[in-house]
C-alpha positions as MATLAB code, in Angstrom:
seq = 'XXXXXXXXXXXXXXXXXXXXXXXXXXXXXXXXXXXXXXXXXXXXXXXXXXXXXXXXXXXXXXXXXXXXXXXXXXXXXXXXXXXXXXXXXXXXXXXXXXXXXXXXXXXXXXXXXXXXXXXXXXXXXXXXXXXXXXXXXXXXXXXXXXXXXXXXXXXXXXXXXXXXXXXXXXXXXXXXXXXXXXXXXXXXXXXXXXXXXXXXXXXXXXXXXXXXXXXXXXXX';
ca = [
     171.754  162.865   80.274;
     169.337  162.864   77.346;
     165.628  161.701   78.161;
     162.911  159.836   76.034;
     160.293  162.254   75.242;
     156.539  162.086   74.288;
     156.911  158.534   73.650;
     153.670  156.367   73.969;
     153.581  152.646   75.014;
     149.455  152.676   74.886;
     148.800  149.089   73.262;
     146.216  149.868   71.275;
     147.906  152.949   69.825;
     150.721  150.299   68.232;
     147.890  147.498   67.550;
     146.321  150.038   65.518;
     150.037  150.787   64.040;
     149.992  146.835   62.945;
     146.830  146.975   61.391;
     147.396  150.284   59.658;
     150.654  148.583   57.813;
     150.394  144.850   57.817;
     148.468  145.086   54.303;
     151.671  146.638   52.641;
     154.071  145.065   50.519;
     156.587  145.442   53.322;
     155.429  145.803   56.461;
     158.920  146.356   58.462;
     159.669  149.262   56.794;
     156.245  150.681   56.178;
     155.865  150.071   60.285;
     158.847  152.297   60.721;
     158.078  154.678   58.329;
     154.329  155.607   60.108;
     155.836  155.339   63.677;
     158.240  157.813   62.502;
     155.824  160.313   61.446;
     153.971  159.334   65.096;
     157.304  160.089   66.927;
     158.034  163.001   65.273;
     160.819  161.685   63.316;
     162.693  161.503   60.294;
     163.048  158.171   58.812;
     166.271  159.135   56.607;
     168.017  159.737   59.834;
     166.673  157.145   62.610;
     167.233  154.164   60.080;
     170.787  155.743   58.102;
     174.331  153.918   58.881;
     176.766  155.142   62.093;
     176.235  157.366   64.563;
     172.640  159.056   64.977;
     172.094  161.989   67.278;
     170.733  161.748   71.106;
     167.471  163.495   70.068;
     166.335  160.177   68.041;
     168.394  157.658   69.832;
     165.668  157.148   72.592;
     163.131  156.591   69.296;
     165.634  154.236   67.730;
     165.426  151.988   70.332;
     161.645  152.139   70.953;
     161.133  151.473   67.487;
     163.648  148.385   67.974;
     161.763  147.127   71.030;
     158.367  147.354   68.634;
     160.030  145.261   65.445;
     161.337  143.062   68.478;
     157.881  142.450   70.000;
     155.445  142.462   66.768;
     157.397  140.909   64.124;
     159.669  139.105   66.106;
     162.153  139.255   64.291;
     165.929  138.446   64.988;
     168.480  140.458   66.465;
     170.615  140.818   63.468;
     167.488  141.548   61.242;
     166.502  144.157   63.435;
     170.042  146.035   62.651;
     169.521  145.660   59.574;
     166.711  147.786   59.083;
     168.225  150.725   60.846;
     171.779  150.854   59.025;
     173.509  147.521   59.899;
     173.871  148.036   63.110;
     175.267  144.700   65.125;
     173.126  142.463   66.962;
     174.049  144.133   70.278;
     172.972  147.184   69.465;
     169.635  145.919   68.790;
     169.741  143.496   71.877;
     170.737  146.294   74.362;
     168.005  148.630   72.887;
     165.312  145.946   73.275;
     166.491  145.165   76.695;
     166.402  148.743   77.998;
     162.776  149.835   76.287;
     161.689  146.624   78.339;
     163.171  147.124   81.388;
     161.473  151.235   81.120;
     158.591  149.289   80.874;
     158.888  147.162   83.671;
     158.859  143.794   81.259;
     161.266  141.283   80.891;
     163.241  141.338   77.556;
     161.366  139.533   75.128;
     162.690  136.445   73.762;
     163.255  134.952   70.128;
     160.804  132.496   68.831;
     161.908  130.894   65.425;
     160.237  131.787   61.900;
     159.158  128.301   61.798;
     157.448  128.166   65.663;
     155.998  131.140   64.946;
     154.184  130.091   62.057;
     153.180  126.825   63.544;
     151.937  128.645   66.338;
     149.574  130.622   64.593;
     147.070  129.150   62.291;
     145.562  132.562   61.010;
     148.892  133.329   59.581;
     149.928  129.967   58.379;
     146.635  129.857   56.409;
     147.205  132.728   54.914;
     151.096  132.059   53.596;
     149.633  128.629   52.769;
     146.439  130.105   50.877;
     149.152  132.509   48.605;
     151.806  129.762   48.249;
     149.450  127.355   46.736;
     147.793  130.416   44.307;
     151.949  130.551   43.283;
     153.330  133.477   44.927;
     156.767  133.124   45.115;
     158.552  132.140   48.580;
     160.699  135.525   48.252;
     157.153  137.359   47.751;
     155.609  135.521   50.750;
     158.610  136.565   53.008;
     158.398  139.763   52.179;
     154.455  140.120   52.477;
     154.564  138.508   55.662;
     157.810  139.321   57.639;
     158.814  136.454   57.875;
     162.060  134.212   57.175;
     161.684  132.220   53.335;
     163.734  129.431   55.261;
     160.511  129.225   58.183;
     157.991  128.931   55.039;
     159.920  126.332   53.258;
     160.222  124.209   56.160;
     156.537  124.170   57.250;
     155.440  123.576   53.583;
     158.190  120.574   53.300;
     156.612  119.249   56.745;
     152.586  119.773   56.229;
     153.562  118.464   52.255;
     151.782  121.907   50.264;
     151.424  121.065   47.112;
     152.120  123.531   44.569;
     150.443  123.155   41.686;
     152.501  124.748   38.201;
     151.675  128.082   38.341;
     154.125  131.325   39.428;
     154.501  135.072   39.130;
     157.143  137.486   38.595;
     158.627  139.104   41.554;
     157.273  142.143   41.756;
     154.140  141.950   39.562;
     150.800  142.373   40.693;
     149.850  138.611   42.336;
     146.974  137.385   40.697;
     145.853  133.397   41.665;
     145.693  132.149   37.547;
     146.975  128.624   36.837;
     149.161  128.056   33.958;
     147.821  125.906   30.642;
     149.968  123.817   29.954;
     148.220  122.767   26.415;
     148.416  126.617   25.200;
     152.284  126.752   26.805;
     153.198  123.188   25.075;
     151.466  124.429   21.722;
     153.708  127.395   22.216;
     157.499  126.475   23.251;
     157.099  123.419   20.547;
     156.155  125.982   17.985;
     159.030  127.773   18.458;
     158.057  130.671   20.649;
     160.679  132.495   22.206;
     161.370  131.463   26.169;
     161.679  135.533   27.018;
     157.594  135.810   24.609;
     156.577  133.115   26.978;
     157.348  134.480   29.955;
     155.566  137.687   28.965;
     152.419  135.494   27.676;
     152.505  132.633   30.132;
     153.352  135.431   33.058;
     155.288  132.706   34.311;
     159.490  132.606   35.323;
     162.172  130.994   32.334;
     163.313  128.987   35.461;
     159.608  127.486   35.788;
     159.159  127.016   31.517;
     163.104  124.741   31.689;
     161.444  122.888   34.274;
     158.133  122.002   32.558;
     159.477  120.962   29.510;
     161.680  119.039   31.140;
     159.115  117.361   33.205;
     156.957  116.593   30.222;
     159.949  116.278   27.854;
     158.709  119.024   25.605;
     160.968  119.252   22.211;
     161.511  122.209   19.433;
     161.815  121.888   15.883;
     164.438  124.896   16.250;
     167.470  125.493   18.767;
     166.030  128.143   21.458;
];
């Protein structure tokens, strides 16, 4: 029978885990990537597809438990991150790292109850979503479903004003001018130059000039 070893469940060792990560562009994977080189083990091989050996089993699950109980994050997502594994697997390993600890197995709280739940993090998606990161971007920042941020900004009516990024660009808060992007598209400017210029989605310039009913003097 194969045993957990060296394997520490001090609090502030995995608060200080959260705060070391939670800045990064994705904070599941960057969690599991420093506990990793905490436990002792190799991220290639606790997170790959099918059958892992006993020696990083036990860490597999603790790591599990710890996506289960910081980032609360769903069953299915959790099996996700370590090869696709089915919801049970991630159920029965959250389950038995709780029970070692003498806790009852954590339950699932909803993207959406967990953001209404906690202002400090709603303010923060809110503060980013109105600057015009994308909802993809925000998920990904935050951990969090882009169906729970759509449905709290629907239901607290943000207001975004017309201004967006590029996935994957640098985020910087700039608002789009209209005037220069109007003086632009009706000159003739290329949608692909625009987006470049404008640092602003194709998507997003169709739905301007629609809105304002922009016309060329040439077919784009």
């Amino acid at each position: 029978m194969w045993q957990i070893q060296a394997i520490s469940f001090d609090a502030h060792v995995l608060a200080y885990q959260w705060h070391r990560t939670k800045i990064k562009t994705n904070p599941v994977q960057e969690y599991i990537k420093a506990r990793c080189i905490d436990l002792g083990s190799d991220y290639v091989r606790v997170t790959k597809k099918g059958r892992i050996s006993r020696d990083i089993t036990g860490h597999r699950q603790l790591l599990m438990y710890e996506l289960k109980t910081k980032f609360n994050l769903s069953y299915p997502r959790i099996g996700r991150e370590f090869g696709g594994c089915d919801h049970s697997t991630a159920l029965y390993a959250v389950a038995r790292i709780a029970r070692i600890r003498g806790e009852d197995k954590p339950e699932f709280v909803s993207g959406t109850d967990r953001l209404l739940g906690d202002p400090t993090l709603k303010q923060k998606i809110k503060d980013d979503y109105l600057c015009g990161m994308s909802i993809e971007d925000l998920a990904e920042k935050f951990a969090i479903s882009e169906l729970a941020i759509v449905t709290v900004a629907k239901m607290e009516t943000w207001h975004k004003p017309h201004r967006t990024f590029l996935k994957g660009k640098p985020f910087k808060p700039v608002s789009v001018d209209l005037v220069s992007m109007q003086v632009d598209f009706e000159s003739g400017l290329m949608l692909r130059e625009m987006v470049v210029k404008h640092q602003v989605s194709e998507t997003t310039i169709r739905r301007i000039r629609d809105r304002h009913g922009w016309k060329r003097g040439s077919a784009e």
